[in-house]
C-alpha positions in Angstrom: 27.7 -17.1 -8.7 25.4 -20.0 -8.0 21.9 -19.6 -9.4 19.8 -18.3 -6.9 16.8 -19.8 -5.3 14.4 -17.1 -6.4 14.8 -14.7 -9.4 11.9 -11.7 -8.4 10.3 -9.4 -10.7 9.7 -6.4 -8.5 7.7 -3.6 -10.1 6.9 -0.2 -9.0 10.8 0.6 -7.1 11.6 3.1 -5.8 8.4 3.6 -3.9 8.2 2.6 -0.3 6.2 -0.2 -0.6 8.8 -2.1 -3.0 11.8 -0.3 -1.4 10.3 -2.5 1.7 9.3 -5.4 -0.4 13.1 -5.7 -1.8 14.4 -5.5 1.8 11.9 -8.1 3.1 13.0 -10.4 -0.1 16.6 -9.9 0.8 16.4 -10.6 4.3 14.1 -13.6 4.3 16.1 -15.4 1.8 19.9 -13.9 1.2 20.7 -15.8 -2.5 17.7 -14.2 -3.9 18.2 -12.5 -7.4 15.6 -9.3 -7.9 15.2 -7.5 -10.6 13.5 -4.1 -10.4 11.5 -2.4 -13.1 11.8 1.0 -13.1 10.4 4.0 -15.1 13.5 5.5 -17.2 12.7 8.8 -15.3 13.2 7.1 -12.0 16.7 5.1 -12.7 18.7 8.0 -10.3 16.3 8.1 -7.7 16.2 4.1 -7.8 19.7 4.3 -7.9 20.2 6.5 -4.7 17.7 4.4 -2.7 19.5 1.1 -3.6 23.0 3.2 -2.5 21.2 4.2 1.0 19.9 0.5 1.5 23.3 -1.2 1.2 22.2 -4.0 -0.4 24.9 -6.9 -2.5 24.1 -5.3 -5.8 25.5 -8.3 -7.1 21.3 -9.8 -6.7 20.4 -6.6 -8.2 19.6 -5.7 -11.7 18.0 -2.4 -12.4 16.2 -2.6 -15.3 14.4 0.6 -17.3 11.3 -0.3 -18.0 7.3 0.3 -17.9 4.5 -1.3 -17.4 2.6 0.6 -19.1 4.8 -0.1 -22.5 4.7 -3.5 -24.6 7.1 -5.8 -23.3 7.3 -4.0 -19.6 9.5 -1.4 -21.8 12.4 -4.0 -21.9 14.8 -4.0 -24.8 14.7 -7.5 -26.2 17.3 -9.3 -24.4 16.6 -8.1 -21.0 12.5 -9.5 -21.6 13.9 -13.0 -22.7 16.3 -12.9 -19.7 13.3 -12.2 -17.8 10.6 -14.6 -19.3 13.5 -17.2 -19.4 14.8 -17.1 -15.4 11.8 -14.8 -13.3 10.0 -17.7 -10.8 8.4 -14.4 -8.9 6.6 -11.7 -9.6 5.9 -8.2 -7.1 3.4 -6.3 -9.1 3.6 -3.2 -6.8 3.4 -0.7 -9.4 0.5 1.4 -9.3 -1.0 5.6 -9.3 -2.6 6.2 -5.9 -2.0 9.5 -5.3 -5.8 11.1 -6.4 -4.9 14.1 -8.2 -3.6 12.4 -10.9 -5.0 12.4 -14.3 -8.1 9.7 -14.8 -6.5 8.6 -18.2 -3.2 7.9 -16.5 -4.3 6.3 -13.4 -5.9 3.8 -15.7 -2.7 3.2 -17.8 -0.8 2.4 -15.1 -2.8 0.6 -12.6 -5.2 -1.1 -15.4 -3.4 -1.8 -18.5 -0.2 -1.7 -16.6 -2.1 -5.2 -14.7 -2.4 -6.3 -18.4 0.8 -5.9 -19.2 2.4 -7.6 -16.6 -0.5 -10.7 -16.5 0.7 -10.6 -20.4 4.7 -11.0 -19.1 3.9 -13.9 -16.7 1.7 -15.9 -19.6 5.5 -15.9 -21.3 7.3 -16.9 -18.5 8.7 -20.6 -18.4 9.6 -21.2 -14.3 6.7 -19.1 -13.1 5.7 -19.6 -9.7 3.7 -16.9 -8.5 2.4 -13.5 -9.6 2.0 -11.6 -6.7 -0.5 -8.5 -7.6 -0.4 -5.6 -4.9 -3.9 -4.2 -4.8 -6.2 -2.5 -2.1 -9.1 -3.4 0.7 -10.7 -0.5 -0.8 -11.5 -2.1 -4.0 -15.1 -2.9 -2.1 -15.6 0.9 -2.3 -18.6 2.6 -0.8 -19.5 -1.1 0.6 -20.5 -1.4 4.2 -20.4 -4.7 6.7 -18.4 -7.4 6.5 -16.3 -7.6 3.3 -15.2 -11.5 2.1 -11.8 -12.2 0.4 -13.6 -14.2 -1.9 -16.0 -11.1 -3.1 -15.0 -8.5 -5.6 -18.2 -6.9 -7.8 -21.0 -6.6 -5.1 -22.1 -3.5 -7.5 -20.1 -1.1 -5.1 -19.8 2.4 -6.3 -16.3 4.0 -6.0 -15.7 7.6 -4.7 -12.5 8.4 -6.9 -10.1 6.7 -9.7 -7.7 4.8 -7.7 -10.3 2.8 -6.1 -12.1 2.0 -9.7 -8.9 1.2 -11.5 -7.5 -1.2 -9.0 -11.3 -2.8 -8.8 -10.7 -3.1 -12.7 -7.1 -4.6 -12.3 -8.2 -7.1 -10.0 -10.8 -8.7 -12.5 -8.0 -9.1 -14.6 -6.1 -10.7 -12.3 -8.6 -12.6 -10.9 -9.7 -14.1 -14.9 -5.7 -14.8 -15.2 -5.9 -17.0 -12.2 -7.5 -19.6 -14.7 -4.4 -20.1 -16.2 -1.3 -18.6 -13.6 -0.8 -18.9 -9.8 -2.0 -15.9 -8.9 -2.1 -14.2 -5.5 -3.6 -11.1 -4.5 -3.5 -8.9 -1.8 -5.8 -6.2 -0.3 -3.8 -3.7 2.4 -5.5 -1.6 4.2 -4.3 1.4 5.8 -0.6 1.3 5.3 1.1 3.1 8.1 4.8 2.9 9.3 7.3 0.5 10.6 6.3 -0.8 13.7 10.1 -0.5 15.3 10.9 3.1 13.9 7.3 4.1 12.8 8.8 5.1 8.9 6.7 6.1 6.6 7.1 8.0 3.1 4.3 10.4 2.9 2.4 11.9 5.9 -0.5 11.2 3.9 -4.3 10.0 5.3 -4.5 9.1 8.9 -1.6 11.2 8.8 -3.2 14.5 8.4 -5.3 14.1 12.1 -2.4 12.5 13.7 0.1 15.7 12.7 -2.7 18.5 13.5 -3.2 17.0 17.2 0.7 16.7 17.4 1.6 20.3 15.8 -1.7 22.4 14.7 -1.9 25.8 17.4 -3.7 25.2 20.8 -6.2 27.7 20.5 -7.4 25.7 16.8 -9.5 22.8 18.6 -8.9 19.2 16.5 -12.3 18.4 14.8 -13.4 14.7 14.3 -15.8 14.5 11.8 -18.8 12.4 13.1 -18.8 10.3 15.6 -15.7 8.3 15.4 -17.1 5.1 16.3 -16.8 3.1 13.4 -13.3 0.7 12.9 -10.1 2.6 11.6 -8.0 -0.8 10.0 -4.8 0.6 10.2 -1.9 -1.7 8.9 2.0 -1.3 9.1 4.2 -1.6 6.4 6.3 -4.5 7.6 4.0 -7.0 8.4 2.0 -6.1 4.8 5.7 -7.0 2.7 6.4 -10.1 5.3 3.0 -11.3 4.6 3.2 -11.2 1.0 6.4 -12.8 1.1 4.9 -15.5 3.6 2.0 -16.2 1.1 3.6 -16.1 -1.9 6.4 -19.4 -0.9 3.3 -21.4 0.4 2.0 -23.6 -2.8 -1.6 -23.6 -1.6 -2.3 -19.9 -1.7 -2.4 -19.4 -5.3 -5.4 -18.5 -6.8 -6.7 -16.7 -3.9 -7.4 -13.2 -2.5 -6.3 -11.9 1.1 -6.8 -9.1 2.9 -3.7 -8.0 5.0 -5.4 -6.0 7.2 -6.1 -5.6 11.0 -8.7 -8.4 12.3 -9.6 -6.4 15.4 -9.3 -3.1 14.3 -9.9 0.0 16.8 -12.3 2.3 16.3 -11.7 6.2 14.5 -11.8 7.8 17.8 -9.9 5.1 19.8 -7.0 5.2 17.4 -6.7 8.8 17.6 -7.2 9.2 21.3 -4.4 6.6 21.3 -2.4 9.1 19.2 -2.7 12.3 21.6 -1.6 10.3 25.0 1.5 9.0 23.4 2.4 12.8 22.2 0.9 14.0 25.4 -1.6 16.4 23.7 -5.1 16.7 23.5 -7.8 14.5 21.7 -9.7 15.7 18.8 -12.9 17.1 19.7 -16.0 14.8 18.5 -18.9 13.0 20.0 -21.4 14.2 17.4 -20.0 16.3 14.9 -21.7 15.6 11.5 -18.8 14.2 8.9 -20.3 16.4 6.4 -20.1 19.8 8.5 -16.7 18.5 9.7 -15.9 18.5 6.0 -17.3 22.4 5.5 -15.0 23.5 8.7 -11.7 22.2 7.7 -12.2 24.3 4.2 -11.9 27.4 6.7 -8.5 29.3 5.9 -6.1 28.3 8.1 -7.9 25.3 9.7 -7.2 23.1 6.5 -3.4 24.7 6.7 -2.8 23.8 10.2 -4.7 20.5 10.3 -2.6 19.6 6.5 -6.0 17.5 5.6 -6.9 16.9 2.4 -11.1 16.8 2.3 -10.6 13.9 0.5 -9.5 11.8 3.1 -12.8 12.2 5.4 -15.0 10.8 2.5 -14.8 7.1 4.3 -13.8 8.2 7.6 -17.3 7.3 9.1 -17.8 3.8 6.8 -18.6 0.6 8.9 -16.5 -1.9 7.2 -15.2 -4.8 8.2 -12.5 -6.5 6.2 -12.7 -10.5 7.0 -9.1 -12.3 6.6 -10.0 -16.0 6.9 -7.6 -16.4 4.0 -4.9 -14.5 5.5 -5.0 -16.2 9.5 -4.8 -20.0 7.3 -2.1 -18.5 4.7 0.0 -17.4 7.9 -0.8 -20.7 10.1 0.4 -18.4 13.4 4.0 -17.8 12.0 2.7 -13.9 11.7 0.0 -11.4 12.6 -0.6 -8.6 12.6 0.3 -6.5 15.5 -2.5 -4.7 17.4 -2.0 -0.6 17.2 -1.4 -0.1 20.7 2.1 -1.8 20.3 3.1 0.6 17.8 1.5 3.8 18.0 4.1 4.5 19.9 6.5 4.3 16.9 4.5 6.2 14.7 4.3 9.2 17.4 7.9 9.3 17.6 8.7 9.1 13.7 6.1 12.4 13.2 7.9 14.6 16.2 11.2 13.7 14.2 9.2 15.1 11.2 7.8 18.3 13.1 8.0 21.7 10.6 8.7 19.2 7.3 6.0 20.2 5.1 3.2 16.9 4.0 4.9 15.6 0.8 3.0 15.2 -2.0 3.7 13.0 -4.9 4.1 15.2 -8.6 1.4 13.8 -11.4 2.5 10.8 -13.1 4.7 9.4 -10.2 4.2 5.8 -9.8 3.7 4.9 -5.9 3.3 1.7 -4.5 
């Protein structure tokens, strides 16, 4: 086999986001090699997902690992190979889900950001670490949030959003001495041709209660509605990254892969209820805080499947700036306005209708 023209580290598989990355890798350039770190207790799910993507496992190595462990977990061999041949790094890895453990959120998405900054410093053809973070690392911020900014003294509302603040000031001190790219999401939603997603999981919740949620149970926007919703599908996040990450000028920078003219709360989900030909969630006034009481009411939270926690920024008025992102992507990609996908995401939740709102088990790793 010839040697390829990238070797990838790709952390964090199988969760959607890297299951996505590793397709966008593949498809954009064919002879890649990538090598996925996954948790020990993950190796047969990783497995099975590799088996349903049909991939040429000849560019595959599956590798048990952590990145919460010394040496990524790697036996000694497979780290050499990997400090000796990796030119990429994914670092998708991380704990999102919020009911996890404080302790282990930090592990993972903290020292597991050391840990891999610590694996790059060793690695002789490095050229780019690519670290996966979030737009919500400018937590309870309002107005116009810069690429460039990070600690504006912003208070977070729950562990993800402090941890991956903390991981970016590592990776943003590693930049000193390794090409370094990060990127902020926001929203991730699903495909924008079949609407796939992994977890019905924050937008999620209003979009399934207008679809399935009794007609006699009236859909409740908390507040107003009026400020932006950045919603963000999955395929142009992993096409972005892997857009940035092979153009030599964008290391050492920070972009936020997010929408540039996103629609407000109440247009996005007035958007939702034409294309599934139901009715729009009642608002127009409703105080986020008594709309917060209301869906606690047995039954209401049940139909609506909303987690409280996902109204706690639901009336914020940010707006994420991606000056970095527009140059970085020089008009070869944007990203698509909802309207030309809602309808994608409609039809991928009626396929879904009756399947109960997965929720990840403590201690999984999502991307």
């Amino acid at each position: 086999m010839s040697e390829p023209s990238r070797d990838v580290l790709l952390t964090g598989f199988p969760s959607f986001v890297a299951r996505r990355m590793l397709d966008t890798i593949l498809t954009r350039t064919p002879d890649a090699r990538v090598r996925l770190l996954v948790r020990p207790d993950y190796v047969d799910a990783a497995e099975r997902h590799l088996g349903e993507m049909e991939v040429e496992r000849e560019r595959i190595q599956l590798l048990s690992g952590d990145v919460v462990a010394m040496d990524l977990g790697l036996s000694g061999r497979e780290y050499l190979e990997v400090v000796s041949n990796v030119t990429e790094v994914f670092h998708i890895a991380s704990i999102w889900w919020l009911g996890v453990d404080k302790k282990q959120t930090w592990e993972v998405n903290v020292q597991g950001a050391q840990n891999v900054i610590d694996a790059a410093e060793e690695m002789k053809n490095l050229r780019r670490l690519n670290h996966f973070s979030t737009a919500f690392v400018a937590g309870d911020r309002e107005g116009v949030i810069m690429e460039s900014e990070l600690d504006k003294g912003q208070r977070f509302r729950n562990a993800y959003e402090k941890t991956k603040f903390e991981a970016e000031k590592l990776m943003r001190a590693a930049m000193r001495h390794l090409p370094v790219s990060i990127y902020r999401p926001s929203v991730i939603v699903g495909n924008t041709d079949d609407g796939e997603i992994d977890k019905l999981a924050g937008p999620y919740y209003l979009m399934y209660a207008i679809m399935f949620a009794p007609q006699n149970i009236p859909i409740l926007m908390p507040g107003k509605g009026d400020k932006p919703l950045n919603l963000v599908p999955i395929d142009f996040v992993c096409e972005a990254m892997d857009v940035i990450n092979q153009r030599e000028d964008t290391a050492g920078k920070t972009f936020h892969l997010c929408d540039p003219n996103p629609l407000s709360a109440r247009q996005v989900f007035e958007l939702v209820a034409d294309r599934a030909g139901k009715r729009a969630p009642i608002g127009g006034g409703l105080p986020a805080r008594l709309g917060q009481m209301l869906m606690r009411l047995p039954g209401v939270e049940r139909a609506t499947r909303s987690p409280r926690h996902f109204f706690e920024d639901f009336n914020q008025l940010t707006l994420y700036n991606t000056i970095n992102t527009l140059d970085a992507l020089h008009g070869e990609l944007a990203c698509p306005p909802f309207p030309t996908y809602v309808s994608a995401l409609v039809r991928y939740i009626k396929q879904h209708e009756g399947v109960d709102v997965e929720m990840p088990s403590a201690g999984q790793i999502l991307g």
